[in-house]
Backbone bond lengths (Angstrom), bond angles and torsions (degrees), N, CA, C in turn:
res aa  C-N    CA-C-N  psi(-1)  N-CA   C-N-CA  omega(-1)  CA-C   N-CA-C  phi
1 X - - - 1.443 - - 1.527 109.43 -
2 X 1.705 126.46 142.82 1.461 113.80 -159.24 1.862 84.30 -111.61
3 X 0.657 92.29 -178.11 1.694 120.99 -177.11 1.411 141.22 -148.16
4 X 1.010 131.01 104.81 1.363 137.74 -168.17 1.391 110.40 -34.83
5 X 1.812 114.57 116.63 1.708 126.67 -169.14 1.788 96.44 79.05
6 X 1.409 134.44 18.24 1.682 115.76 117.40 1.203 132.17 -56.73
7 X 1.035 105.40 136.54 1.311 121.70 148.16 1.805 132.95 -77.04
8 X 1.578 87.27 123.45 1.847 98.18 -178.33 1.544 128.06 -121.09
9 X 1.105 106.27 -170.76 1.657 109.96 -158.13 1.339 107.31 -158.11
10 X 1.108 146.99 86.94 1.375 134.09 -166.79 1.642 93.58 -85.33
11 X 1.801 105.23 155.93 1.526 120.51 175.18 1.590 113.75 -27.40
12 X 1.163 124.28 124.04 1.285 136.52 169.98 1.665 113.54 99.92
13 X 1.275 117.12 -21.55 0.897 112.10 -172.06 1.839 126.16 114.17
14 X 1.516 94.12 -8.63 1.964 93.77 -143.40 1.564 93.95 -86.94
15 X 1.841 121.90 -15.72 1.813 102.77 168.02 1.722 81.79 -137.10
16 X 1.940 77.94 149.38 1.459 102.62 164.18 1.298 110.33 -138.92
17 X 2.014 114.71 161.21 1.201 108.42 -164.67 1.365 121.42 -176.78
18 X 0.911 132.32 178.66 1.574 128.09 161.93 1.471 126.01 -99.32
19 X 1.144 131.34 133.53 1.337 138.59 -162.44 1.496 85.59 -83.98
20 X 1.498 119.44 155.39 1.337 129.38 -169.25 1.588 102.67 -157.81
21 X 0.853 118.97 -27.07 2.091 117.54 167.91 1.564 113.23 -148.14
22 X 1.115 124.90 147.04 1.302 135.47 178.64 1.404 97.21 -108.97
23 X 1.610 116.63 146.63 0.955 140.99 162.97 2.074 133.71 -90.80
24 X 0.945 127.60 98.02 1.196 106.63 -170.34 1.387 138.65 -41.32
25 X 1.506 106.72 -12.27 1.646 117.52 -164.89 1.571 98.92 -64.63
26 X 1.115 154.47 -5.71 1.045 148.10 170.94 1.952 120.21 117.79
27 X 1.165 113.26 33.17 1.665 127.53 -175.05 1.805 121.13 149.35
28 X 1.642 110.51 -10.69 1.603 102.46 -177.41 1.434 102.63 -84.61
29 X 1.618 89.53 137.94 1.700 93.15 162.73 1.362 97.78 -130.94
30 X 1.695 105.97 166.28 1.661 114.77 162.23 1.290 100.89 -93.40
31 X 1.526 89.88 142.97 1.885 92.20 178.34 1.590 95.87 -132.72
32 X 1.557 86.01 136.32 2.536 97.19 169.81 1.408 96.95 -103.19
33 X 1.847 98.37 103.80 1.160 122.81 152.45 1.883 121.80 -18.68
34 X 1.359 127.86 114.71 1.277 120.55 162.84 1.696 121.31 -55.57
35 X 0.794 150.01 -7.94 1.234 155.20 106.87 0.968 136.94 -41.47
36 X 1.538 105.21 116.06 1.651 121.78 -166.48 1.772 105.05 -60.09
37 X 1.199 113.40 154.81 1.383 111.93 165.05 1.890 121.53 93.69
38 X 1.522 102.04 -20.48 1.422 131.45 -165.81 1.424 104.04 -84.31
39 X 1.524 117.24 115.53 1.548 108.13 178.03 1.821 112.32 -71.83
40 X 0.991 97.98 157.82 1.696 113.08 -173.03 1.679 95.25 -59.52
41 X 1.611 111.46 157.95 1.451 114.06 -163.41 2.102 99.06 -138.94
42 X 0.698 73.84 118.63 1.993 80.82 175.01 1.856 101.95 -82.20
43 X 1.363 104.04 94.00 1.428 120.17 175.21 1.826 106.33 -75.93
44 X 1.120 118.85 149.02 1.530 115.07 -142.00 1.969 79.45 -172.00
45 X 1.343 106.64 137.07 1.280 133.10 167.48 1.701 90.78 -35.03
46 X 1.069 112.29 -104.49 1.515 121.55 -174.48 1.498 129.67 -49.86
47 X 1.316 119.67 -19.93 1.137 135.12 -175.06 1.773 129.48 -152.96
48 X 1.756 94.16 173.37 1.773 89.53 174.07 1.262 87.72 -144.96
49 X 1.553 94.28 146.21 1.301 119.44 -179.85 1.517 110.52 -144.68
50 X 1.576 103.57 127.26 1.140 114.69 -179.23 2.167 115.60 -83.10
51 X 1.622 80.78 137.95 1.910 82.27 -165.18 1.755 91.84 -63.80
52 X 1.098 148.44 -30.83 1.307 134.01 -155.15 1.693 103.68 -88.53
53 X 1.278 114.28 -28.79 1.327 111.37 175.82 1.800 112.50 -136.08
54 X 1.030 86.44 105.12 2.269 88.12 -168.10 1.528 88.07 -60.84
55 X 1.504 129.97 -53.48 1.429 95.87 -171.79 1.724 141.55 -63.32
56 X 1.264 110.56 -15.30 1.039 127.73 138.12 1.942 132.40 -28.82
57 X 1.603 91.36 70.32 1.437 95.00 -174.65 1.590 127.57 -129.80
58 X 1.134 124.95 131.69 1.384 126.82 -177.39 1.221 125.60 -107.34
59 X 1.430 117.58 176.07 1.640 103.21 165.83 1.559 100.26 -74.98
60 X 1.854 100.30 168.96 1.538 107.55 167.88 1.142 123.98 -87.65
């Protein structure tokens, strides 16, 4: 279970970050990218999705 001020890593490696809100649905968090410039990403059991472009989706 993650917690607001974890630290994350989605599959492969390609974003990392700090969790910054929990979601009640049962596992989404928002996470601020360690990389400047990077829009915030709604980390999700199955997936990532970037807040600036929802179609923009990866595995988690």
């Amino acid at each position: 279970m993650r917690n607001v001020g974890d630290r994350v890593r989605t599959e492969g490696g390609t974003t990392a970050g700090v969790v910054v809100k929990l979601f009640p649905n049962g596992g989404s968090a928002l996470v601020e990218p360690d990389r400047e410039g990077l829009p915030l990403i709604l980390l999700s059991r199955d997936k990532v999705t970037r807040i600036d472009d929802p179609n923009a989706e990866g595995p988690a």
